[in-house]
C-alpha positions in Angstrom: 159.1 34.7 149.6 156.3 31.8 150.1 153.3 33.1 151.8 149.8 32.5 151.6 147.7 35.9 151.3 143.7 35.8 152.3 141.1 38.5 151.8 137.5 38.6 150.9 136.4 39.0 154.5 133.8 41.8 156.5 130.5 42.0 158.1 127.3 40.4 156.3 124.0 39.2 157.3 122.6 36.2 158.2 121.8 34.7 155.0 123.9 36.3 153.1 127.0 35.9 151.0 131.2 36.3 150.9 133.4 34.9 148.6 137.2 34.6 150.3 140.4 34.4 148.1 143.7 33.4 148.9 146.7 34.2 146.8 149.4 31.2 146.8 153.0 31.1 146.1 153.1 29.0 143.2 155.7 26.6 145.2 153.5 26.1 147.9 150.4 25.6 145.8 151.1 23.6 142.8 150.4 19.7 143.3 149.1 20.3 147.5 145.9 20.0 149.0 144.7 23.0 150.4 142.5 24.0 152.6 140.4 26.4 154.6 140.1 26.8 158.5 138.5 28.8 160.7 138.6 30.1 164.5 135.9 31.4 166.5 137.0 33.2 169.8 137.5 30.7 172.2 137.3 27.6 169.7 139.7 25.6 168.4 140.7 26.1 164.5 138.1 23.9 162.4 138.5 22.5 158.9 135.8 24.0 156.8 136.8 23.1 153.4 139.7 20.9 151.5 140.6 20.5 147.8 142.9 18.2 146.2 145.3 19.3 143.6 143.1 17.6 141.3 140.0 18.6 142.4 138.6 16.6 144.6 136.5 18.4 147.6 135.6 17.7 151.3 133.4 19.9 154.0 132.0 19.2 157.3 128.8 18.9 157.8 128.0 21.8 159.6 128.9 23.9 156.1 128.2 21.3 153.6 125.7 22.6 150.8 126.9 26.1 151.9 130.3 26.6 151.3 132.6 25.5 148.1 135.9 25.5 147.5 137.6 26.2 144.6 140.9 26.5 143.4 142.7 28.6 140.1 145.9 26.4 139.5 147.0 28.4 136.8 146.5 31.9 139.2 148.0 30.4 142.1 144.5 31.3 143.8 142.1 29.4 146.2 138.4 30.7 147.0 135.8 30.1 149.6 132.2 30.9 148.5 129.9 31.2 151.6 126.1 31.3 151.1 123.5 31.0 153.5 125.5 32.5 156.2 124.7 31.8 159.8 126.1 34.0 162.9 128.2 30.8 164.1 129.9 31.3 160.9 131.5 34.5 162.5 135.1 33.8 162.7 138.8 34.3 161.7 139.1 32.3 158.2 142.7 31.0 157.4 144.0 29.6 154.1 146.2 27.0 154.5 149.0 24.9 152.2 149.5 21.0 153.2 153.1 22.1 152.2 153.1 23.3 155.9 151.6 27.1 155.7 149.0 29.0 157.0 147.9 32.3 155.8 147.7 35.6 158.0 143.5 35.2 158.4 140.6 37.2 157.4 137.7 38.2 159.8 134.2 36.7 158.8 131.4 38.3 160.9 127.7 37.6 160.7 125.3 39.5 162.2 122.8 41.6 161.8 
């Protein structure tokens, strides 16, 4: 069964820290970018990180120097380190393969 399995979330202060994973089938992992996304109620679902099979990263500004993504390609695994965390960061954080599959979501929430 492919799937894409996120977890990592919860509730942290501004300023603080989480570390996301997402366990990948290895099918749907092996040789694609992949990425994380996020959706805050009433927003549309954002890029917030990307990383190419071989390494290579990209971020938006508004989490660059931040958040890092990293992947495990022999573990199948993909995590999101978030520092410095703001409350806009509050949202619903979604792995997702470039194969064409998005993970269930995890909920992020920053506040004090």
């Amino acid at each position: 069964q492919v799937q894409l399995v996120e977890s990592g979330g919860g509730l942290v202060q501004p300023g603080g820290s989480l570390r996301l994973s997402c366990a990948a089938s290895r099918s749907i992992f092996s040789g694609y970018t992949m990425g994380w996304y996020r959706q805050a109620p009433g927003k549309e679902r954002e890029l917030v990180a990307q990383i190419s099979s071989g390494g290579r990263t990209s971020y938006p500004d508004s989490v660059k120097g931040r958040f890092s993504i990293s992947r495990d390609n022999l573990q199948n695994m993909l995590y999101l380190q978030m520092n410095s965390l703001k409350p806009e960061d509050t949202a619903v954080y979604y792995c997702r393969s470039l194969a064409g599959f998005w993970g269930q979501g995890t909920q992020v929430t920053v506040s004090s």
